[in-house]
SEMAR-6117 format. One record per residue (C-alpha): residue number from 1; x, y negated, z. Coordinates in nm, 3 decimals, decimal comma. Each point is the difference from the previous one (the first is absolute). Layout:
<nodes>
n:NUM; px:X; py:Y; pz:Z;
...
</nodes>
This chain:
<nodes>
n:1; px:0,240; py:-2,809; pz:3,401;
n:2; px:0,326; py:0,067; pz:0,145;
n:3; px:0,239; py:0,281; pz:-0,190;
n:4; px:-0,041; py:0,211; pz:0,307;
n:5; px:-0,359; py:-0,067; pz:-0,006;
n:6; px:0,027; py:0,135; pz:-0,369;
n:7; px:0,148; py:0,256; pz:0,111;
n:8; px:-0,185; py:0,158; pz:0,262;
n:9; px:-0,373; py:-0,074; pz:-0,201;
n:10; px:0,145; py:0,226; pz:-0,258;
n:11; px:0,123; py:0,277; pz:0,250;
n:12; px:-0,341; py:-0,038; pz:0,151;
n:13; px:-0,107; py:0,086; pz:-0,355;
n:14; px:0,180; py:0,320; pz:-0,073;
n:15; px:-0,112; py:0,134; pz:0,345;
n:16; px:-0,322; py:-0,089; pz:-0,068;
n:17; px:-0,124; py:-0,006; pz:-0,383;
n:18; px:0,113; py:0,383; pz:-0,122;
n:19; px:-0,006; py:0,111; pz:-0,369;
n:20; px:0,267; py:-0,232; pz:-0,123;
n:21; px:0,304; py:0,065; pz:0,262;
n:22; px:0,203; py:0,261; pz:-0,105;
n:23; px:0,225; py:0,060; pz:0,360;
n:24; px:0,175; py:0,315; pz:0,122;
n:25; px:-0,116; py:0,165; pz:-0,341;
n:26; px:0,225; py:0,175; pz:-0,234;
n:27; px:0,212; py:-0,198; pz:-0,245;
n:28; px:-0,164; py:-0,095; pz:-0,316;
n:29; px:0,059; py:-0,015; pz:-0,329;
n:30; px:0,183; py:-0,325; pz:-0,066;
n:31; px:-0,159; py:-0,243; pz:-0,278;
n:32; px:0,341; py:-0,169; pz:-0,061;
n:33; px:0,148; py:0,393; pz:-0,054;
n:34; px:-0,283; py:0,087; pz:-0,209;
n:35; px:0,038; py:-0,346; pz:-0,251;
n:36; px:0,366; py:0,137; pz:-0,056;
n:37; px:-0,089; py:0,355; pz:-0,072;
n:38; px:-0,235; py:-0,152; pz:-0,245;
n:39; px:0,255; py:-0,171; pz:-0,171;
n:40; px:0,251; py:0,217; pz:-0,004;
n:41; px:-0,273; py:0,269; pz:-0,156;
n:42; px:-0,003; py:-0,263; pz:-0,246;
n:43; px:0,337; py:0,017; pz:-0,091;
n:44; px:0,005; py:0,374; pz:-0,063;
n:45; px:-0,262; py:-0,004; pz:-0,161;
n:46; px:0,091; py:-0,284; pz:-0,258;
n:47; px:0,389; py:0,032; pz:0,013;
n:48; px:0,200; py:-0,323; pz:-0,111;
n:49; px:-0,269; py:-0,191; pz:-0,020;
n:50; px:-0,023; py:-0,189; pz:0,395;
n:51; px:0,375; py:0,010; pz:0,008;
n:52; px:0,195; py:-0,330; pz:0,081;
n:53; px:0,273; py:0,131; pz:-0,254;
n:54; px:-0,040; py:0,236; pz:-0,304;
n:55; px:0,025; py:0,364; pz:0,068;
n:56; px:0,211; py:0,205; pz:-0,239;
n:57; px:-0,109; py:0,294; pz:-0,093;
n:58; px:0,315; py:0,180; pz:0,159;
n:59; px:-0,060; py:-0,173; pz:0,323;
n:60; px:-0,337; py:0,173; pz:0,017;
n:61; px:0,119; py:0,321; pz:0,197;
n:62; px:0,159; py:-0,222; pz:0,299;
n:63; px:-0,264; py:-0,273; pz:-0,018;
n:64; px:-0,274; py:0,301; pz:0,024;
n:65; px:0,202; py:0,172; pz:0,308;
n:66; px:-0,068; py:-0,318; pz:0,201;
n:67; px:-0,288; py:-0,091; pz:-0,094;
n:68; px:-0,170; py:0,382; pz:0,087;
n:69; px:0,188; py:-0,004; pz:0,323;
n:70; px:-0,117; py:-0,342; pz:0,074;
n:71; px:-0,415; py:0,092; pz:-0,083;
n:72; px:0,093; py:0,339; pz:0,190;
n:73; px:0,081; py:-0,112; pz:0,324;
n:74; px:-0,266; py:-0,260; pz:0,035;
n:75; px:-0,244; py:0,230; pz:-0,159;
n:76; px:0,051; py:0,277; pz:0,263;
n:77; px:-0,044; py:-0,270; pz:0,277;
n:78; px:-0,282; py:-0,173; pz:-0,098;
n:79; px:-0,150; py:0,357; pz:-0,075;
n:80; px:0,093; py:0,155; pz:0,367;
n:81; px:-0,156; py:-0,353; pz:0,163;
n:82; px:-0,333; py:0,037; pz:-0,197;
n:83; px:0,019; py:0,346; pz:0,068;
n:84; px:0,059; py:-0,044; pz:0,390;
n:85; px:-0,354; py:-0,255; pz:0,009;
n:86; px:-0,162; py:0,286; pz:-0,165;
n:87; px:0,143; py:0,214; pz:0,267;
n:88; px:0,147; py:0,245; pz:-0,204;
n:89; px:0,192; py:0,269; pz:0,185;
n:90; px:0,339; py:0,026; pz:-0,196;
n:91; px:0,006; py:-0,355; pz:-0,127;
n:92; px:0,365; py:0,022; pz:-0,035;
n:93; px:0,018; py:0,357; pz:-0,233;
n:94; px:-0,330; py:-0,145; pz:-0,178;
n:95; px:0,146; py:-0,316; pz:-0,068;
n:96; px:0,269; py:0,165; pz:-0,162;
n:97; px:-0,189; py:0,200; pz:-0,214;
n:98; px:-0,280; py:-0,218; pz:-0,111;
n:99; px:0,320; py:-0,273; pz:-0,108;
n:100; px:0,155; py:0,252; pz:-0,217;
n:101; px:-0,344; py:0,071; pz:-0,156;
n:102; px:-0,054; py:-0,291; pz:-0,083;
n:103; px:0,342; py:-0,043; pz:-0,127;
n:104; px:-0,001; py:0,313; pz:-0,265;
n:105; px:-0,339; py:-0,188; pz:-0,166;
n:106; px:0,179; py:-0,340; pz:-0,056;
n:107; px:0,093; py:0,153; pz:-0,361;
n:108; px:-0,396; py:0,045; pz:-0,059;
n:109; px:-0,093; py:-0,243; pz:0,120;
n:110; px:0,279; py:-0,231; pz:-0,244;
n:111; px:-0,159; py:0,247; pz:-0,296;
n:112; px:-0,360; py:-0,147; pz:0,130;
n:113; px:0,121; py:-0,410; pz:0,043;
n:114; px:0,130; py:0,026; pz:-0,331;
n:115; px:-0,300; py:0,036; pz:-0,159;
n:116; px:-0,197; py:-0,287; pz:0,197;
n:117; px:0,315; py:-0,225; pz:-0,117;
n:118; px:-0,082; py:0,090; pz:-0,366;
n:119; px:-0,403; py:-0,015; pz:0,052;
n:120; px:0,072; py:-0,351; pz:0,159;
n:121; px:0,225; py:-0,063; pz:-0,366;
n:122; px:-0,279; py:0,105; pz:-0,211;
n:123; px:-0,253; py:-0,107; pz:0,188;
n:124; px:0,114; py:-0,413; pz:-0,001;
n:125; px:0,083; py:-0,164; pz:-0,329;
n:126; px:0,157; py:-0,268; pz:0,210;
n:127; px:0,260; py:0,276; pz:0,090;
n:128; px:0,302; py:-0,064; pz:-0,196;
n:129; px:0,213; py:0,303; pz:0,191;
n:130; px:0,038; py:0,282; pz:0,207;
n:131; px:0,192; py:-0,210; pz:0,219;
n:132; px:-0,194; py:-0,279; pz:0,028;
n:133; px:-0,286; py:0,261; pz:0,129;
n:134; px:0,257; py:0,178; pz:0,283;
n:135; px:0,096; py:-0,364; pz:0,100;
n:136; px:-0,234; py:-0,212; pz:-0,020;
n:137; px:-0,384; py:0,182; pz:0,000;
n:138; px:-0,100; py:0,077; pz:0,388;
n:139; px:-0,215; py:0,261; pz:-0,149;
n:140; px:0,351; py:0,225; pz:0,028;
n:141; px:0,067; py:-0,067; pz:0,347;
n:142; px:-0,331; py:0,065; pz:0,110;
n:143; px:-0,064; py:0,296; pz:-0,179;
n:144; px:0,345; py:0,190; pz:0,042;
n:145; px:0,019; py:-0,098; pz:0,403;
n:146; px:-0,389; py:0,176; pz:-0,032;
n:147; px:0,149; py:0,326; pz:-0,150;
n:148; px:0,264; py:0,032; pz:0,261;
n:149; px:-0,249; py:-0,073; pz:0,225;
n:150; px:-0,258; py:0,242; pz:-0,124;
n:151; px:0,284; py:0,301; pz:0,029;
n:152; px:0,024; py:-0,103; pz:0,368;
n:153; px:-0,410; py:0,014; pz:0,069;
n:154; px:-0,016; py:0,330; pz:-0,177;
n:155; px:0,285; py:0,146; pz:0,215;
n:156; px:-0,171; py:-0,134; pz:0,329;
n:157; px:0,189; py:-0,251; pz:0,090;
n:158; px:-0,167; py:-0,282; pz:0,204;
n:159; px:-0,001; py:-0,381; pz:0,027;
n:160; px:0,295; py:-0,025; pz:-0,258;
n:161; px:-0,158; py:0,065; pz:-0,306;
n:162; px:-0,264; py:-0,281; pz:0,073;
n:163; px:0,289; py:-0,276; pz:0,074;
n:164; px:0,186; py:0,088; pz:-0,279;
n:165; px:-0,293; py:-0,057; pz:-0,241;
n:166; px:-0,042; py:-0,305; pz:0,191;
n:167; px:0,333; py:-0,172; pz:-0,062;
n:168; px:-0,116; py:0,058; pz:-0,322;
n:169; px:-0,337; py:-0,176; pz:0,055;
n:170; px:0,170; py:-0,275; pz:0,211;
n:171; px:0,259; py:-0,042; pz:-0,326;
n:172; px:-0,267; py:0,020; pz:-0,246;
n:173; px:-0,305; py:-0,032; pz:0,157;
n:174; px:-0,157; py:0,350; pz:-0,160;
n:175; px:-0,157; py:0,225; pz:0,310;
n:176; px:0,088; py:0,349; pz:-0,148;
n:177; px:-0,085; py:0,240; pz:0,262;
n:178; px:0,263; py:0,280; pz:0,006;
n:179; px:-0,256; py:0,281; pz:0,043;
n:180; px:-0,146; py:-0,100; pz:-0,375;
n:181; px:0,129; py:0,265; pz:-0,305;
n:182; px:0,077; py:-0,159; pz:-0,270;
n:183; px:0,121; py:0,109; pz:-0,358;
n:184; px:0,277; py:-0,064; pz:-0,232;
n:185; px:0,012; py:-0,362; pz:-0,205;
n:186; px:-0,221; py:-0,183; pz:0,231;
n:187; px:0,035; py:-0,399; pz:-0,062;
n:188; px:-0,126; py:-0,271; pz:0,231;
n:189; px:-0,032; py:-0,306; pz:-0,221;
n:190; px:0,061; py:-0,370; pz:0,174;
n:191; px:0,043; py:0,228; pz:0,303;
n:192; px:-0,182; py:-0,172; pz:0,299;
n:193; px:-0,305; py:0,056; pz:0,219;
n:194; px:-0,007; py:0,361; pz:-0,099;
n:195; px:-0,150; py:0,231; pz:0,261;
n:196; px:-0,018; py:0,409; pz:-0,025;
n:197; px:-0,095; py:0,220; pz:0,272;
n:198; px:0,119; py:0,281; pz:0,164;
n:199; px:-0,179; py:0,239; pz:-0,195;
n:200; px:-0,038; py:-0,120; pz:-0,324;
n:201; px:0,141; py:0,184; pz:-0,330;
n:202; px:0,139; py:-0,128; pz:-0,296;
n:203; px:0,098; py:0,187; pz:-0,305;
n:204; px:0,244; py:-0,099; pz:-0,264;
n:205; px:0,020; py:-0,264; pz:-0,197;
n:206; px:-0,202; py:-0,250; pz:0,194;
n:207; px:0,011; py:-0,358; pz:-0,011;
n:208; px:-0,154; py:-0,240; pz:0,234;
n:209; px:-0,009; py:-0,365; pz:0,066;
n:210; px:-0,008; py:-0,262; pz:0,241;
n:211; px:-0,225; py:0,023; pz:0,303;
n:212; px:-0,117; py:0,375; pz:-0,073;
n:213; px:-0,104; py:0,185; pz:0,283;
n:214; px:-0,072; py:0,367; pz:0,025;
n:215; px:-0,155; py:0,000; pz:0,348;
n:216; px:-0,263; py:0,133; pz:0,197;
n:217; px:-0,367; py:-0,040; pz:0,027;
n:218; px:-0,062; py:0,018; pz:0,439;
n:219; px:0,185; py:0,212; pz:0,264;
n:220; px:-0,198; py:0,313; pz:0,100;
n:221; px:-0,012; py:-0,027; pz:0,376;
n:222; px:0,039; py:0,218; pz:0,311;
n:223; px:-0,239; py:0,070; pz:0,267;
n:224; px:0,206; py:-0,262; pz:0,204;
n:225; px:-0,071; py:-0,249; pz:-0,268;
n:226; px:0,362; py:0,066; pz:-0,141;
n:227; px:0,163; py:0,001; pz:-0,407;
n:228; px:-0,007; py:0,359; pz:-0,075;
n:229; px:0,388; py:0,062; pz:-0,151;
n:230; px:0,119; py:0,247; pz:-0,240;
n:231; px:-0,293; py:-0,004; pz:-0,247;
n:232; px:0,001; py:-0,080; pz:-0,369;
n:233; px:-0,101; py:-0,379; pz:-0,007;
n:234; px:0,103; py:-0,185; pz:-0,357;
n:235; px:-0,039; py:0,122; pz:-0,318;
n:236; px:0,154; py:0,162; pz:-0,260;
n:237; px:0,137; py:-0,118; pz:-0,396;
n:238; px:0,082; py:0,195; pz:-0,234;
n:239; px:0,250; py:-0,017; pz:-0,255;
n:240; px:0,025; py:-0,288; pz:-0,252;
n:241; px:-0,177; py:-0,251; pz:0,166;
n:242; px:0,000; py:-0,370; pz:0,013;
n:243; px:-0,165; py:-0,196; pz:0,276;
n:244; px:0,044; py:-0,389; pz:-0,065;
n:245; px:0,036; py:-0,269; pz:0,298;
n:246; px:-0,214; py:0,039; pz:0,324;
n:247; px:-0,214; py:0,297; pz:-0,067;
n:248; px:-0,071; py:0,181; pz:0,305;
n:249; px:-0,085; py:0,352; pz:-0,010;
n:250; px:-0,085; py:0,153; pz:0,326;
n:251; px:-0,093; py:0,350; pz:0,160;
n:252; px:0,125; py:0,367; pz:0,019;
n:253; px:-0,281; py:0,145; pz:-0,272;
n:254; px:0,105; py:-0,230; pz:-0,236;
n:255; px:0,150; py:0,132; pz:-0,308;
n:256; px:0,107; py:-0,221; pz:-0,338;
n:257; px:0,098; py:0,169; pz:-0,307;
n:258; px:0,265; py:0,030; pz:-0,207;
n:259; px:0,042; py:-0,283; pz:-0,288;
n:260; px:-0,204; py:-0,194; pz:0,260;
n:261; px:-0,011; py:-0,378; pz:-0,023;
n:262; px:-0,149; py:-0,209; pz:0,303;
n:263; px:-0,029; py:-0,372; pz:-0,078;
n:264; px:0,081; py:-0,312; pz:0,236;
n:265; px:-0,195; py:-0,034; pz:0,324;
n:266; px:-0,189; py:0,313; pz:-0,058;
n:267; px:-0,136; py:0,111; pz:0,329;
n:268; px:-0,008; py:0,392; pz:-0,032;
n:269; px:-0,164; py:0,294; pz:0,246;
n:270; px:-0,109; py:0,265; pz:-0,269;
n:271; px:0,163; py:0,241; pz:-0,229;
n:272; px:0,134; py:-0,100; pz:-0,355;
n:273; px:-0,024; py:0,290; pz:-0,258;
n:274; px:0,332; py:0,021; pz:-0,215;
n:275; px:0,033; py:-0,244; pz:-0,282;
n:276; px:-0,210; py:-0,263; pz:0,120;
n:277; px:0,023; py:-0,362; pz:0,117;
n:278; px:-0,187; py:-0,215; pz:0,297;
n:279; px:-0,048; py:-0,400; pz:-0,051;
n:280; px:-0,245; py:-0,238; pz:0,099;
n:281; px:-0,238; py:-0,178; pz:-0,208;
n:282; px:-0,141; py:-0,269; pz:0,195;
n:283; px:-0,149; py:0,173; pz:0,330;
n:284; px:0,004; py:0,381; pz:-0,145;
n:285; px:0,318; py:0,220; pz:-0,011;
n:286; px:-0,030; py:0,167; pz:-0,366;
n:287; px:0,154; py:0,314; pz:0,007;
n:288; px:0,068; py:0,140; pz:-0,369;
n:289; px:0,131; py:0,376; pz:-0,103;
n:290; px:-0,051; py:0,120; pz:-0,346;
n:291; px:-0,283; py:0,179; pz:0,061;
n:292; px:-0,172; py:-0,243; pz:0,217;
n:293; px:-0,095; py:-0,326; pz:0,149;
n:294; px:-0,096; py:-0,039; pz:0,338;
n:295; px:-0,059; py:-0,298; pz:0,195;
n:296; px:-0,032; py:-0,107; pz:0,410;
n:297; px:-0,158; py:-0,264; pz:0,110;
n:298; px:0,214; py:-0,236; pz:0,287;
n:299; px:-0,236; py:0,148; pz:0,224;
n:300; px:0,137; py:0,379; pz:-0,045;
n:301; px:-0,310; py:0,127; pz:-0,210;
n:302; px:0,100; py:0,168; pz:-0,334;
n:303; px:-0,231; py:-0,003; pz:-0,305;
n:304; px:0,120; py:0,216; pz:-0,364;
</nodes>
């Protein structure tokens, strides 16, 4: 085939296949814009440390002026284009306001990523630092862009939370949906091929490893035969739990319990009661809690 030939088969194919052309729409959020907010977030957050030369201390004022204007100005426009697909009807004045919000929790949220970086510390004897965590453990990146992002999707804000989780994702390859609440020290050990959904909850002072995924079971459908959205899908862990490399947990009525521990390649739908622990012996999943033993079949049927 000729260049031209090229040419007019794939103009022939945005007039005719629709659903992937995007033409005459509004401007959208730029993924290139969007990778250097999340870096510069990054910065702020972690001050000194992504530098190409050290930062004094009395340099911090100046360097901080920038930097804020800098995430300000791109914040506000990425904000008023995902704003304008939603078809907001101030984008502009909303854009403004939802950036500043955003802006006044970056000190909570710093308060928050602090004590992931020190759950990561305690959490790995191979750690031999706090820097060697900020710098070197994707389990920050991925989890501070997610608590940006997470301010963002409670404020309302569309399509940019998701791609700013998923620089992190590309970066690290951890899929933390923005819409999931998570608490304080949270630590993502190895840090790949974890998945949480939208409307999972995590409280504090959970650790999980590689592969975990808090998902969910099916997608409730529509009369049209259509993913009912905006209902609670993937469970729910309590505080002080440990779930080791590529347990899945799935569904919205699923609740674990604090002091919780969920052994590798546990397949979970039920309930855990607080202080217990789920591992397979041979073909059975042995759940144990100190007042009971109780034990499922791979086939789903439980027997006490």
């Amino acid at each position: 085939m000729t260049p031209a030939t090229i040419k007019q088969a794939l103009l022939d194919s945005y007039a005719r296949d629709g659903g992937i052309n995007h033409l005459d729409g509004v401007n959208l959020p730029s993924q290139d814009r969007v990778a250097e907010l999340a870096r510069d977030f990054m910065h702020v957050l972690f001050p000194g440390y992504f530098e190409s030369t050290s930062l004094a201390k009395d340099a911090v004022p100046a360097w901080l002026d920038q930097k804020l204007a800098k995430i300000d100005q791109r914040l506000v426009t990425e904000i008023e284009k995902s704003l304008l697909f939603a078809r907001d009807p101030a984008p502009a004045a909303n854009a403004r306001q939802l950036a500043t919000a955003l802006l006044a929790r970056l000190p909570e949220i710093r308060r928050i990523v602090q004590t992931d970086v020190q759950a990561a510390y305690n959490g790995d004897p191979a750690a031999r630092s706090v820097e060697e965590i900020i710098l070197a453990y994707p389990c920050v990146l991925a989890i501070s862009l997610q608590r940006i992002a997470h301010v963002l999707y409670s404020l309302g804000v569309p399509l940019l939370p998701r791609m700013l989780t998923e620089y992190g994702h590309e970066r690290t390859g951890v899929d933390l949906h923005p819409g999931a609440r998570i608490g304080t020290h949270f630590f993502i050990d190895h840090c790949v091929g974890v998945v949480i959904g939208e409307t999972a909850t995590i409280g504090n002072h959970v650790k999980l490893y590689q592969g975990v995924t808090l998902g969910a079971k099916s997608f409730e459908l529509d009369g049209a035969g259509n993913p009912v959205k905006g209902v609670k899908r993937h469970p729910d862990i309590g505080d002080h739990v440990t779930i080791y490399a590529h347990a899945t947990i799935l569904g919205g009525e699923t609740r674990i319990g604090e002091h919780c521990v969920i052994g590798g390649n546990v397949w979970l739908l039920q309930s855990m009661p607080a202080h217990s622990t789920a591992a397979y012996k041979g073909d059975d999943l042995i759940i144990r809690t100190r007042r009971a033993t109780a034990t499922t079949r791979g086939d789903g049927d439980w027997a006490i």
